[in-house]
N, C-alpha and C positions, 0 to 999 in steps of 0.2 A: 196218819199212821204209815207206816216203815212198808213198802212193798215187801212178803218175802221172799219172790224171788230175786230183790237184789238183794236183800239179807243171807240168804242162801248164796249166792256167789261171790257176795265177799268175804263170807265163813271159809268157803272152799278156796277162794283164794288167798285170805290168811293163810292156812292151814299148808296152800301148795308153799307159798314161803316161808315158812318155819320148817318145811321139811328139806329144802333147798339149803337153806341157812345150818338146818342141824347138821345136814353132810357137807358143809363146808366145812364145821366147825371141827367134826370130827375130821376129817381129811388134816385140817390142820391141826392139829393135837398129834395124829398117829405122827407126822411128821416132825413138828416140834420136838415131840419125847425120843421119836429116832436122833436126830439131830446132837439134842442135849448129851441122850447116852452116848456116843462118838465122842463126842465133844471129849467130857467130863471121864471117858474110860483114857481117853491119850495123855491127861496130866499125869504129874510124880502122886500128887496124892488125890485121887478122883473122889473121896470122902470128904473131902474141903471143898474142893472145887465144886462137888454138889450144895453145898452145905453155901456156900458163899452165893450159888445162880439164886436157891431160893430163898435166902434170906433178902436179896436184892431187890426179887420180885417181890416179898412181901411190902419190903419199903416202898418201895415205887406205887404199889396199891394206895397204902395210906398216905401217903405226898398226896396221891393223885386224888382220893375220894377227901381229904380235909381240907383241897383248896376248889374243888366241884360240885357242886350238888350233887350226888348219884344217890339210886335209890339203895338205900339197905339190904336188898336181896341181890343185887350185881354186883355190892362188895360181898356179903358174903360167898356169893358163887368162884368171884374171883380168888379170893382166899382157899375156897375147895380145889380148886382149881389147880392150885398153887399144891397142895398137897399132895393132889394126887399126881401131878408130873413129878414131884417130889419120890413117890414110891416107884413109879414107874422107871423114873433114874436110876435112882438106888438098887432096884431089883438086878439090873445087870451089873453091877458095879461089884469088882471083891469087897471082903469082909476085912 
């Protein structure tokens, strides 16, 4: 049977790296979304050029998960994913 004490510290050291990993992830997102919005406000028409980043990225997804294995919930995330930098573009962007 499983020591708990090393059960217990490999819980706790999952848990430190998933919390490690989540502020990377966010780190890069705030930045990516900064990025994209600059990007995509300096074009003639920043409505397309939003409209063309995510459309790209969703392709790129599907290339990439229907010659991969991946699991169904990392494509799905990624697709969320996809959306929600999508609004967050959008949000600064004129009408």
């Amino acid at each position: 049977m499983a020591d708990t004490t090393d059960t217990n510290a490999a819980i706790a050291e999952l848990k430190r790296e998933i919390a490690e990993l989540s502020g990377l992830s966010l780190a890069t997102g705030v930045i990516l979304t900064q990025l994209l919005q600059k990007i995509v406000s300096r074009e003639m028409s920043p409505q397309n050029s939003a409209t063309q980043i995510v459309n790209n990225a969703r392709d790129a997804i599907e290339a990439f998960t229907s010659q991969v294995k991946v699991d169904p919930v990392m494509k799905a995330r990624a697709l969320t994913a996809v959306k929600q930098y999508e609004d967050q573009i959008r949000s600064v962007l004129p009408i």
